[in-house]
C-alpha positions in Angstrom: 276.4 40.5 160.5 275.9 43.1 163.4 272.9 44.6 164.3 271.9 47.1 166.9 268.7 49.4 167.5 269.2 52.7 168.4 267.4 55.7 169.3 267.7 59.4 167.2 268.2 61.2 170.5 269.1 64.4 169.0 266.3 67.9 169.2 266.1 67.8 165.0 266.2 63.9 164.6 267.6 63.0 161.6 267.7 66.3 159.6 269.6 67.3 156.8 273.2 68.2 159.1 272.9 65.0 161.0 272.0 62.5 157.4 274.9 64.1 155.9 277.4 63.4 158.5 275.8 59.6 158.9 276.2 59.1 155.5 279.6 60.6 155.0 280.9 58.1 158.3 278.9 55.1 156.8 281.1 55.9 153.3 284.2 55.3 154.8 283.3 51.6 155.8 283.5 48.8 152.9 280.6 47.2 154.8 277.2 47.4 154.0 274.8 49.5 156.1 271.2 49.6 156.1 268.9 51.7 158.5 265.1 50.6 159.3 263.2 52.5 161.8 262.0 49.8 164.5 258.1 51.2 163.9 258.2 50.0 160.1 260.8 47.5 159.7 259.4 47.5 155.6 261.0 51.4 155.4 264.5 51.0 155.4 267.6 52.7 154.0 271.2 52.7 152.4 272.8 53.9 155.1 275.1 55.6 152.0 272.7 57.6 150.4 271.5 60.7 151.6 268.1 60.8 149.9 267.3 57.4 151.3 268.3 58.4 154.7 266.2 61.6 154.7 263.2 59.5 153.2 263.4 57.5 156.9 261.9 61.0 158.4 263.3 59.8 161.5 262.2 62.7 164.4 263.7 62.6 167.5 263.0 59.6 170.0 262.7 57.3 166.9 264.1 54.0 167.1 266.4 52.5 164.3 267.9 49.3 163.5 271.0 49.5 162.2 272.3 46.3 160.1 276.0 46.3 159.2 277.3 43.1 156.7 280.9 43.1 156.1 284.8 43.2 156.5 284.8 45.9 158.9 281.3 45.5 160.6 282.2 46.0 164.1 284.1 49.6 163.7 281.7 50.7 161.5 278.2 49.9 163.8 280.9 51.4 166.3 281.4 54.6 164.5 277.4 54.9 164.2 275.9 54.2 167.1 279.0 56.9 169.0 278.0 59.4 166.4 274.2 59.0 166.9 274.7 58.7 170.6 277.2 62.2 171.1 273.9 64.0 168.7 275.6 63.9 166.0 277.9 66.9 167.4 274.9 69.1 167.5 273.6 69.4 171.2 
């Protein structure tokens, strides 16, 4: 099991572009990923759906824990925490 907090650096936090693409990367890994923002561990998310992820209203400067179980665990928290830290391609 990996885990990892990170912080939504991007101007729009984690909006309806930037869920999307999360979720679409997280789908391609057999692992399974769970979000929880680090100010109330008790709201967490499937890091595969993309009405859970936009439930996590995540604004920018919000920290999330990531928690990745599985096969491919390392390129998958990889693959997330580059995406979150390059914006999400936005900025």
């Amino acid at each position: 099991m990996q885990q990892r907090t990170v912080t939504i650096i991007n101007r729009l936090g984690l909006h309806a572009r930037a869920a999307a693409k999360l979720v679409k990367l997280a789908a391609r890994h057999k692992s399974r990923i769970t979000l929880a923002r680090a100010d109330a561990p008790q709201k967490s998310a499937d890091a595969k759906s993309i009405f859970s992820v936009l439930l996590l209203a995540a604004t920018q400067n919000t920290s999330i824990e990531i928690t990745v179980e599985g096969s491919d665990e390392e390129l998958a928290m990889e693959a997330l925490c580059r995406l979150i830290a390059d914006k999400f391609g936005e900025e």
